[in-house]
DRENDO-1510 file (C-alpha; in Angstrom, 1 decimal, always signed):
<recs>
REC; n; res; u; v; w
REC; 1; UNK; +0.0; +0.0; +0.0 .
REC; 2; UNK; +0.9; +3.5; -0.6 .
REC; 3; UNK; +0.6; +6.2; +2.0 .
REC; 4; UNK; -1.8; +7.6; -0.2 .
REC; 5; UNK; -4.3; +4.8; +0.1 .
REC; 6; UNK; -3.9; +4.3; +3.6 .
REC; 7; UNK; -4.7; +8.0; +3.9 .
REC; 8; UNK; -8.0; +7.1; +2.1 .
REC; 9; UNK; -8.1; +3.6; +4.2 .
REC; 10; UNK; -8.2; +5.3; +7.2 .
REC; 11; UNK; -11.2; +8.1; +6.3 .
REC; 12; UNK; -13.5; +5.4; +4.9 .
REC; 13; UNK; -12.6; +3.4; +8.4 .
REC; 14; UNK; -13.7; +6.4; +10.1 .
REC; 15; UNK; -17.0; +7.7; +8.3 .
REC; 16; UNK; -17.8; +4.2; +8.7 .
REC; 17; UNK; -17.2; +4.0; +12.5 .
REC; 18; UNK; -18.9; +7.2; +12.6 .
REC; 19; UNK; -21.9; +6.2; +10.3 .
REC; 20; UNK; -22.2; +2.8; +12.9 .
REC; 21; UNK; -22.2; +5.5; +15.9 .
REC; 22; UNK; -24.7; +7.2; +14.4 .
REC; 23; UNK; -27.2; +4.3; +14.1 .
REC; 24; UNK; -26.7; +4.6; +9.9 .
REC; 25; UNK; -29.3; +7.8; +10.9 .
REC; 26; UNK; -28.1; +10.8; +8.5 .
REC; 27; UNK; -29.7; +13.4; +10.7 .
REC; 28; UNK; -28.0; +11.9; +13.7 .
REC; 29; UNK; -24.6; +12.1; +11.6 .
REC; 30; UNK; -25.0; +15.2; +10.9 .
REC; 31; UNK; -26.0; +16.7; +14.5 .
REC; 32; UNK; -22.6; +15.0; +15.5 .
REC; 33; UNK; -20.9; +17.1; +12.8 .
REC; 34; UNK; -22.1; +19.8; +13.6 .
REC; 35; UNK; -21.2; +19.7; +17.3 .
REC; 36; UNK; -18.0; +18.8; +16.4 .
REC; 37; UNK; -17.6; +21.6; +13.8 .
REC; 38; UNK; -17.8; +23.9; +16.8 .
REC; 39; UNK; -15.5; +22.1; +19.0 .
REC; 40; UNK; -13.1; +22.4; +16.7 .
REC; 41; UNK; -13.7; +25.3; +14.5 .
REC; 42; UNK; -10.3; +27.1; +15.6 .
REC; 43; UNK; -8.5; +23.8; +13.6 .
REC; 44; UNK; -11.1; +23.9; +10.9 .
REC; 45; UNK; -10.0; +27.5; +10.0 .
REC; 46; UNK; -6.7; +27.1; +10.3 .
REC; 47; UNK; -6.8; +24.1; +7.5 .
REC; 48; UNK; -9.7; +26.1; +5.5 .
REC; 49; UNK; -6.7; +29.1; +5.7 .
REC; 50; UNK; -3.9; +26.9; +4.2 .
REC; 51; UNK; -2.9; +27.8; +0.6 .
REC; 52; UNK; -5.0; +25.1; -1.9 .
REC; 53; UNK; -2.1; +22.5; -3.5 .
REC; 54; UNK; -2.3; +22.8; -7.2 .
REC; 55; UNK; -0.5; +19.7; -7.8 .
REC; 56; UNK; -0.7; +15.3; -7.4 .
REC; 57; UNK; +2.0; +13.4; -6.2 .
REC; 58; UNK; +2.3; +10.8; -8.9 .
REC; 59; UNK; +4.1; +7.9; -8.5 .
</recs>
């Protein structure tokens, strides 16, 4: 594996896992996303502020 596809491994580990938490209910989901937005909107800003990479690493 690639660390590029156990990047991608490891997000669709955790929307699962956070999908099961959720009882598979979207509105639930989304509540939780919310809440977490706010706990970590300081972080979420700071990414949002980073310059956009204009490029792929092939390899």
């Amino acid at each position: 594996m690639t660390d590029q596809t156990d990047v991608l491994d490891a997000v669709r580990e955790s929307r699962i896992r956070m999908s099961r938490e959720a009882n598979h209910d979207p509105a639930t989901l989304i509540s939780r996303l919310r809440e977490l937005n706010g706990k970590y909107a300081k972080q979420i800003e700071a990414f949002r502020s980073l310059p956009a990479k204009r490029h792929v690493k092939t390899t």
